[in-house]
N, CA, C and O atoms as CSV, one atom per row, in Angstrom:
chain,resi,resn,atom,element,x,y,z
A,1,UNK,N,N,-11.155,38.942,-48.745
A,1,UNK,CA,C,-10.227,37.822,-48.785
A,1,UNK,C,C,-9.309,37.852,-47.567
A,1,UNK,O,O,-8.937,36.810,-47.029
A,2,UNK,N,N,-8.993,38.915,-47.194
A,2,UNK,CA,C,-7.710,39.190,-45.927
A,2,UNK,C,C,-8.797,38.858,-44.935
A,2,UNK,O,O,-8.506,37.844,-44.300
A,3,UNK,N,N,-9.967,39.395,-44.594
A,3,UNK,CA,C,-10.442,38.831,-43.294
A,3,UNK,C,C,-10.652,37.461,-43.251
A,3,UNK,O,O,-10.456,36.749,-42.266
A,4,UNK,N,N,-11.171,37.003,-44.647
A,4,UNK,CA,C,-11.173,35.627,-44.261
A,4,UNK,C,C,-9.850,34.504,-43.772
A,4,UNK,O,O,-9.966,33.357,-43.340
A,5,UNK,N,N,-8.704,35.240,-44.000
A,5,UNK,CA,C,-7.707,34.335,-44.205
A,5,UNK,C,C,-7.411,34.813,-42.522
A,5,UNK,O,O,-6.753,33.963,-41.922
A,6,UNK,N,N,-7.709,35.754,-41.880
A,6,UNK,CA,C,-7.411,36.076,-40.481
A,6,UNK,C,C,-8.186,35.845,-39.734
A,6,UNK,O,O,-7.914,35.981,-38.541
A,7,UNK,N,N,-9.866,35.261,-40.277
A,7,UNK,CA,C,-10.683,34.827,-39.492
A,7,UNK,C,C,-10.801,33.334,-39.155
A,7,UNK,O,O,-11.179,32.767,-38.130
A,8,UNK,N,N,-10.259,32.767,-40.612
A,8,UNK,CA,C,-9.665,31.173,-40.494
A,8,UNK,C,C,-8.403,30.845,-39.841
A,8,UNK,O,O,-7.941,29.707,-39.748
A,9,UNK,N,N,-7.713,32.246,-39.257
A,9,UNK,CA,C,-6.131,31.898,-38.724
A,9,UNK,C,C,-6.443,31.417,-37.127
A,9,UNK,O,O,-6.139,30.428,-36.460
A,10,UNK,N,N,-7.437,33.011,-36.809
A,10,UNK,CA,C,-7.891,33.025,-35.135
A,10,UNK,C,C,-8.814,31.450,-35.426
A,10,UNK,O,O,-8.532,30.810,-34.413
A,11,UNK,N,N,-9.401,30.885,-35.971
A,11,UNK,CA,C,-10.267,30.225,-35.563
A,11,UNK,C,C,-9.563,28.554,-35.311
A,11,UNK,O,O,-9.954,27.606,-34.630
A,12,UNK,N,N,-8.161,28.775,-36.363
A,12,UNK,CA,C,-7.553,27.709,-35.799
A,12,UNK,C,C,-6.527,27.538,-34.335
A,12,UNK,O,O,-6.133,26.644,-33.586
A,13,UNK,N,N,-6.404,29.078,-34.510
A,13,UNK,CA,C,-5.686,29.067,-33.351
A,13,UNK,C,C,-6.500,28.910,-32.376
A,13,UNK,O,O,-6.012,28.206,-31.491
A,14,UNK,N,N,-7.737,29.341,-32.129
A,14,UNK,CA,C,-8.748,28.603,-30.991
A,14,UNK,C,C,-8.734,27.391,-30.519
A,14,UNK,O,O,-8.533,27.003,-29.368
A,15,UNK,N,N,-9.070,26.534,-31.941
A,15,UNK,CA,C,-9.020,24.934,-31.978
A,15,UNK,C,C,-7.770,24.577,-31.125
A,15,UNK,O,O,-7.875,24.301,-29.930
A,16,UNK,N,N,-6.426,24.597,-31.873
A,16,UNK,CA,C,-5.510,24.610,-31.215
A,16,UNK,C,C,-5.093,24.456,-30.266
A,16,UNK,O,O,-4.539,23.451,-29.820
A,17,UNK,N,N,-5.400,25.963,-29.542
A,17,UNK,CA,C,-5.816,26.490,-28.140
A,17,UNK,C,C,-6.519,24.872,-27.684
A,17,UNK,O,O,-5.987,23.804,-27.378
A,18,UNK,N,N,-7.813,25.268,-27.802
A,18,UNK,CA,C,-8.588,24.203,-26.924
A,18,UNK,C,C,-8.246,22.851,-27.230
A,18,UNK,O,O,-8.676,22.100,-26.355
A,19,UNK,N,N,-7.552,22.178,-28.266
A,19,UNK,CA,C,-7.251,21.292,-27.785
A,19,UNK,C,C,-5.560,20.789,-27.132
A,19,UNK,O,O,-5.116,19.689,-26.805
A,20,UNK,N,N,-5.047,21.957,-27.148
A,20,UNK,CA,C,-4.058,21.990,-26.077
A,20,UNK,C,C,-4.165,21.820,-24.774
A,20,UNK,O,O,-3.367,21.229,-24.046
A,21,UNK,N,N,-5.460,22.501,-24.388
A,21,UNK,CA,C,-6.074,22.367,-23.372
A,21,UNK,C,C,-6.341,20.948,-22.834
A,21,UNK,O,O,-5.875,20.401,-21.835
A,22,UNK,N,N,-7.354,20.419,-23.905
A,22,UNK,CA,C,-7.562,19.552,-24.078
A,22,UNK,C,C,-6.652,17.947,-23.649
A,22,UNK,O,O,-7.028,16.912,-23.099
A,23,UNK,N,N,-5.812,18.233,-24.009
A,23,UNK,CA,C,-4.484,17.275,-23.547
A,23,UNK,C,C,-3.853,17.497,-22.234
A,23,UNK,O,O,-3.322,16.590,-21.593
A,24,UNK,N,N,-3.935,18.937,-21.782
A,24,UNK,CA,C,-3.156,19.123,-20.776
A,24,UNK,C,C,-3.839,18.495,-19.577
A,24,UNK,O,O,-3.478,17.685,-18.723
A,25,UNK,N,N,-5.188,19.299,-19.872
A,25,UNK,CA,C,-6.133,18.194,-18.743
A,25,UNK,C,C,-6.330,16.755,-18.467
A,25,UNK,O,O,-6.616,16.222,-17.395
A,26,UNK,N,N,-6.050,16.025,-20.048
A,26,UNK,CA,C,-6.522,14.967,-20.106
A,26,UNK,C,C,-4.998,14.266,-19.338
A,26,UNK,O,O,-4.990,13.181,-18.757
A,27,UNK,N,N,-3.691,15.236,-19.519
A,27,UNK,CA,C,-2.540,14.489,-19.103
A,27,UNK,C,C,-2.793,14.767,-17.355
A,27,UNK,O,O,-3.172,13.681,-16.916
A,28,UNK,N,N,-2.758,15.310,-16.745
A,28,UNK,CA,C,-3.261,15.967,-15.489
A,28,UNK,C,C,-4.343,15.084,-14.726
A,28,UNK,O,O,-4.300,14.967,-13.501
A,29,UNK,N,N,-5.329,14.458,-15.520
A,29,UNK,CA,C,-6.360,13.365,-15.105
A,29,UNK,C,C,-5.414,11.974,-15.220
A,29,UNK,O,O,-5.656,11.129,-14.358
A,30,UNK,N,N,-4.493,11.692,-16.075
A,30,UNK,CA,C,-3.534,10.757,-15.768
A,30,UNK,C,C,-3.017,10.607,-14.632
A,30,UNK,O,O,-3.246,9.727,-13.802
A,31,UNK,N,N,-1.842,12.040,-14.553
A,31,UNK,CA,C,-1.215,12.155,-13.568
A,31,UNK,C,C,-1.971,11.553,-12.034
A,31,UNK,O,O,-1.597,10.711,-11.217
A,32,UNK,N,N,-3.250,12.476,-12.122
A,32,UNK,CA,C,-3.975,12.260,-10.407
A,32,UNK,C,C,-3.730,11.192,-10.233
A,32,UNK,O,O,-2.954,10.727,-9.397
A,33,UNK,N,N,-4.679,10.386,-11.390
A,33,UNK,CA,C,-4.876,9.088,-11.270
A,33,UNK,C,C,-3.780,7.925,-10.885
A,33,UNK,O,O,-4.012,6.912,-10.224
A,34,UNK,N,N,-2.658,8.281,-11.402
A,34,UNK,CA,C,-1.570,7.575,-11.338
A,34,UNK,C,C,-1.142,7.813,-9.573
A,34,UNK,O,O,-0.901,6.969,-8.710
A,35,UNK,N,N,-1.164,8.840,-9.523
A,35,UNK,CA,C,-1.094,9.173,-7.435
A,35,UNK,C,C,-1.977,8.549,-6.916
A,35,UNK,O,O,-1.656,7.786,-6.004
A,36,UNK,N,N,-3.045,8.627,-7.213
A,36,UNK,CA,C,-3.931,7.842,-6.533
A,36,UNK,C,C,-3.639,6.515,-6.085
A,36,UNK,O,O,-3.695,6.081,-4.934
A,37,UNK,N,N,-3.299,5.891,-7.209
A,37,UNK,CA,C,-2.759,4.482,-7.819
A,37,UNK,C,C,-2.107,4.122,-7.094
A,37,UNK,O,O,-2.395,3.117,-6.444
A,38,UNK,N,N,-0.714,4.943,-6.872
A,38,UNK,CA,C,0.136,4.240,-6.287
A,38,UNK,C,C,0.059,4.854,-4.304
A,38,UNK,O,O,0.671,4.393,-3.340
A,39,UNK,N,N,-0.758,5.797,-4.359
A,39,UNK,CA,C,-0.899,5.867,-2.968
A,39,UNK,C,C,-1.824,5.022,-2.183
A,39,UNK,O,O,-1.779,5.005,-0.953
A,40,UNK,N,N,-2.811,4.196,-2.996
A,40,UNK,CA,C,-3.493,2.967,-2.539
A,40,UNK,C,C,-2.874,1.559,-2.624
A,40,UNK,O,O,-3.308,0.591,-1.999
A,41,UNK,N,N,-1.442,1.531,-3.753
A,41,UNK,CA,C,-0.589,0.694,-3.505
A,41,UNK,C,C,0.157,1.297,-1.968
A,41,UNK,O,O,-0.454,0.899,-0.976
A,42,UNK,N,N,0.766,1.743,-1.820
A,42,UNK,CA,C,1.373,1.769,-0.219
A,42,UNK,C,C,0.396,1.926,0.954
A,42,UNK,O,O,0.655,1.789,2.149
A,43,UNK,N,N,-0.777,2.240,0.383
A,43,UNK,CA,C,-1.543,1.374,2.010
A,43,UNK,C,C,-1.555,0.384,2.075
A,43,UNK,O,O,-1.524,-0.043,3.229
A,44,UNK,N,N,-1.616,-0.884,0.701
A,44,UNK,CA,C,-1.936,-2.072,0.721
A,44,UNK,C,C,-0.428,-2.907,1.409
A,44,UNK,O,O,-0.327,-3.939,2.072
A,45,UNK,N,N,0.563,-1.976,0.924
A,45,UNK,CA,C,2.016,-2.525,1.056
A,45,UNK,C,C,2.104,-2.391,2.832
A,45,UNK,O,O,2.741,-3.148,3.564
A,46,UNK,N,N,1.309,-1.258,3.240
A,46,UNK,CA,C,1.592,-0.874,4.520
A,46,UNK,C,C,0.572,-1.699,5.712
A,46,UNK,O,O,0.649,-1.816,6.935
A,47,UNK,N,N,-0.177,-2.075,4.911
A,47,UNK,CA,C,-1.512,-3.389,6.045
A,47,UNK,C,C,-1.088,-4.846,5.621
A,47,UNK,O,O,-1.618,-5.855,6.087
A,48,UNK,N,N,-0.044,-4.849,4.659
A,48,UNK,CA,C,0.449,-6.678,4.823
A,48,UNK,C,C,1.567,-6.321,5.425
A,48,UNK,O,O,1.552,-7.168,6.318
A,49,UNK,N,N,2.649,-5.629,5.636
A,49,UNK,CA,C,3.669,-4.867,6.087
A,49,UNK,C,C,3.079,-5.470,8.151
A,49,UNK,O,O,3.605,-6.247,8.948
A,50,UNK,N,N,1.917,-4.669,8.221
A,50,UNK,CA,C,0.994,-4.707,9.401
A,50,UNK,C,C,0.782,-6.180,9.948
A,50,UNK,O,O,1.175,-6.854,10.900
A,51,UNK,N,N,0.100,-6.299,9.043
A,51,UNK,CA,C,-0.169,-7.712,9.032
A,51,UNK,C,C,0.917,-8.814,9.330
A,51,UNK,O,O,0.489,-9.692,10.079
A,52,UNK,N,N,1.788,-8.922,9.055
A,52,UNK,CA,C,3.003,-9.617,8.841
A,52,UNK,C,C,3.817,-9.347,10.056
A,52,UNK,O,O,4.801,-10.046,10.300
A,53,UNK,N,N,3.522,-8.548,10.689
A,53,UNK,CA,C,4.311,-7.761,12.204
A,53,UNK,C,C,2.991,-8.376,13.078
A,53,UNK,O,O,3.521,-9.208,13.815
A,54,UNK,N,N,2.192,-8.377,13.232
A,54,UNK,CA,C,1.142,-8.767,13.886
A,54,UNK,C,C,1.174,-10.279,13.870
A,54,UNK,O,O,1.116,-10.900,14.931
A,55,UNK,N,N,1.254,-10.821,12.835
A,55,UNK,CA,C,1.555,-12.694,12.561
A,55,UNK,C,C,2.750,-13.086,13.368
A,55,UNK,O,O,2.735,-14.078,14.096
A,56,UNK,N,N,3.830,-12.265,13.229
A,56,UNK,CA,C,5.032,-13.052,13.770
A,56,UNK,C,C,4.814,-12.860,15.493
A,56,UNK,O,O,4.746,-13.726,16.365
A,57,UNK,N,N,4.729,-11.211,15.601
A,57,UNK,CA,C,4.500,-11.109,17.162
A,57,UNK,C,C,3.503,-12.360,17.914
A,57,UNK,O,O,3.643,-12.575,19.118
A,58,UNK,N,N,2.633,-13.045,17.202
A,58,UNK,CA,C,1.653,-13.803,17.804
A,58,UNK,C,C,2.459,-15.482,17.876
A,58,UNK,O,O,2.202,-16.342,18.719
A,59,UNK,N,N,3.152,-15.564,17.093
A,59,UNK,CA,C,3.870,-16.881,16.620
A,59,UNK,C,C,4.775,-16.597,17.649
A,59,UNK,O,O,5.140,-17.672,18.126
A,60,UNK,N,N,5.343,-15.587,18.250
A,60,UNK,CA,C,6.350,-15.253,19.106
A,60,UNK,C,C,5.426,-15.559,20.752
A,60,UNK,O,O,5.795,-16.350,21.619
A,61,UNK,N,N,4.856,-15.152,20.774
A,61,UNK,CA,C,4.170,-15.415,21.928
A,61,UNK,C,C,3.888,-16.974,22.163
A,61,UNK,O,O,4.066,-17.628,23.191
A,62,UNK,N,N,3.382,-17.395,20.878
A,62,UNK,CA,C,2.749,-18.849,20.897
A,62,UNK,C,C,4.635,-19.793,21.045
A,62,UNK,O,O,4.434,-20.975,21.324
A,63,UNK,N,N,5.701,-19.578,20.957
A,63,UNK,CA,C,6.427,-19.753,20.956
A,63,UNK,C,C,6.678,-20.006,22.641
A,63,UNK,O,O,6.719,-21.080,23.243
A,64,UNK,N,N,6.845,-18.455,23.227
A,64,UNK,CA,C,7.419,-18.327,24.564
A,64,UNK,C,C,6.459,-19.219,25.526
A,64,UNK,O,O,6.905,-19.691,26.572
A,65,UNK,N,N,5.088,-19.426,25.103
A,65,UNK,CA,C,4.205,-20.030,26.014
A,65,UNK,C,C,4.383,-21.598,25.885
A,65,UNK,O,O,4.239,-22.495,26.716
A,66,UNK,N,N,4.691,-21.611,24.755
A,66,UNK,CA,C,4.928,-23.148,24.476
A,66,UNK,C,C,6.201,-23.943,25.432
A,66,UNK,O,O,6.269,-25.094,25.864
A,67,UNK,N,N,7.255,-22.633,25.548
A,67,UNK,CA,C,8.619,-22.993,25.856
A,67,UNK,C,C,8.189,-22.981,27.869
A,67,UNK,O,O,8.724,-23.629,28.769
A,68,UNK,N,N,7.309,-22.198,27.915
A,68,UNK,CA,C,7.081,-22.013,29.274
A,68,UNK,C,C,6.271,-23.184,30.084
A,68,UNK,O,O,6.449,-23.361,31.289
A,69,UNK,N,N,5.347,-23.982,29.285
A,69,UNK,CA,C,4.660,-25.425,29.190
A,69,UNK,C,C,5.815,-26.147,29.421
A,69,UNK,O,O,6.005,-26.765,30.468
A,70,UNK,N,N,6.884,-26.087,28.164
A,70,UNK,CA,C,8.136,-27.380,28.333
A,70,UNK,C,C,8.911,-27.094,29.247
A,70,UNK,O,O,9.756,-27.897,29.642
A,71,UNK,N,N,8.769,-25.955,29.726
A,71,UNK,CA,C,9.944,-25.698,31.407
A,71,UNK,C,C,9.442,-26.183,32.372
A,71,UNK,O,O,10.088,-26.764,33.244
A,72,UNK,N,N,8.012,-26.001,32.378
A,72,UNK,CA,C,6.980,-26.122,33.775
A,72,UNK,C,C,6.982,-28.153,33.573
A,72,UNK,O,O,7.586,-28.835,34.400
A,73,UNK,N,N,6.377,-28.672,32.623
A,73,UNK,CA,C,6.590,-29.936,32.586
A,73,UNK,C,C,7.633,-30.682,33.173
A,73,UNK,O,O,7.623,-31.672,33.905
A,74,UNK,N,N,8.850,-29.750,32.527
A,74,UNK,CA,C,10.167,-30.956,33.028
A,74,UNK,C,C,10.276,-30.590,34.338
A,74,UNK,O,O,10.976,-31.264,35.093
A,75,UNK,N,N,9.523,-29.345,34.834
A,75,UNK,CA,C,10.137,-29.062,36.259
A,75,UNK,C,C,9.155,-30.092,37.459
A,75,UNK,O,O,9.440,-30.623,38.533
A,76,UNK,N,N,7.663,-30.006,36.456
A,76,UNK,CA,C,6.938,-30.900,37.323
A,76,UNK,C,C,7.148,-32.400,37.415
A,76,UNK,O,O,6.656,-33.150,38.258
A,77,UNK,N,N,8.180,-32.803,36.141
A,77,UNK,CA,C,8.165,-34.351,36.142
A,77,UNK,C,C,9.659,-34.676,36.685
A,77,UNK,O,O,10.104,-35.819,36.584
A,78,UNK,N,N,10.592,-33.382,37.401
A,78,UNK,CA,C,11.552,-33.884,38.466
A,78,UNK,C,C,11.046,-33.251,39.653
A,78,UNK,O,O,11.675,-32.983,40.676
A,79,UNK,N,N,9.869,-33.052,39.403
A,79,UNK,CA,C,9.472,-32.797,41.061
A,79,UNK,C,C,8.788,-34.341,41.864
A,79,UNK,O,O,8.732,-34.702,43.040
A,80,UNK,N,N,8.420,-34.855,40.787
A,80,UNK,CA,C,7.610,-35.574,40.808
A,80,UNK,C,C,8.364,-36.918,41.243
A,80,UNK,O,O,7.937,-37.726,42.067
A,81,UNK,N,N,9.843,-37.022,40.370
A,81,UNK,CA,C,10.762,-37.904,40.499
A,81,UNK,C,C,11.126,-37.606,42.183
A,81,UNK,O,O,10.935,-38.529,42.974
A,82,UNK,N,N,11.508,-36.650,42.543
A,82,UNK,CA,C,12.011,-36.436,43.743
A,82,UNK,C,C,11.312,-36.713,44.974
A,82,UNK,O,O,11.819,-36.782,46.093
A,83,UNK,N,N,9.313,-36.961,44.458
A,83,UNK,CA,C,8.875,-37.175,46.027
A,83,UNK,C,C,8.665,-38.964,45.652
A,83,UNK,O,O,8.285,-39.802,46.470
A,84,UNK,N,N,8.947,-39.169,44.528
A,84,UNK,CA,C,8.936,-40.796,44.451
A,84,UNK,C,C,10.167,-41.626,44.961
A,84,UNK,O,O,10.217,-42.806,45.309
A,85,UNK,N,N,11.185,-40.630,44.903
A,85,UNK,CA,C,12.550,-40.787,45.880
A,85,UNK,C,C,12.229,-41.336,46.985
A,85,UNK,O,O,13.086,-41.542,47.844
């Protein structure tokens, strides 16, 4: 009777055991996962971030060239005034 009651004690404490285990891993496969998660959120944050620096710099250019057209124009259409003088 005593071994059985000490052979049913260890055998729960095994169970136990393993499924303590059981959880710890399974919390641990969360965890990764959750890093993972959010470390593929900040690349995504970091290539529209990219992206968005790359858009304006180009709008900036398309800007200065535009402004450099409307300088050169007005300069050519009082040059133009001046040999019609």
């Amino acid at each position: 009777m005593e071994f059985a009651r000490k052979k049913q004690f260890r055998e729960r404490e095994q169970n136990m055991a393993e499924q303590a285990k059981a959880e710890r891993d399974d919390f641990l496969r969360v965890i990764d996962r959750q890093k993972e998660d959010e470390q593929k959120e900040r690349q995504l944050e970091e290539e529209k971030k990219k992206a968005l620096l790359s858009h304006a710099n180009v709008i900036r250019r398309q800007i200065e060239k535009n402004a450099e057209v409307r300088k050169q124009d007005r300069l050519d259409y009082l040059e133009e005034g001046k040999r019609v003088r």
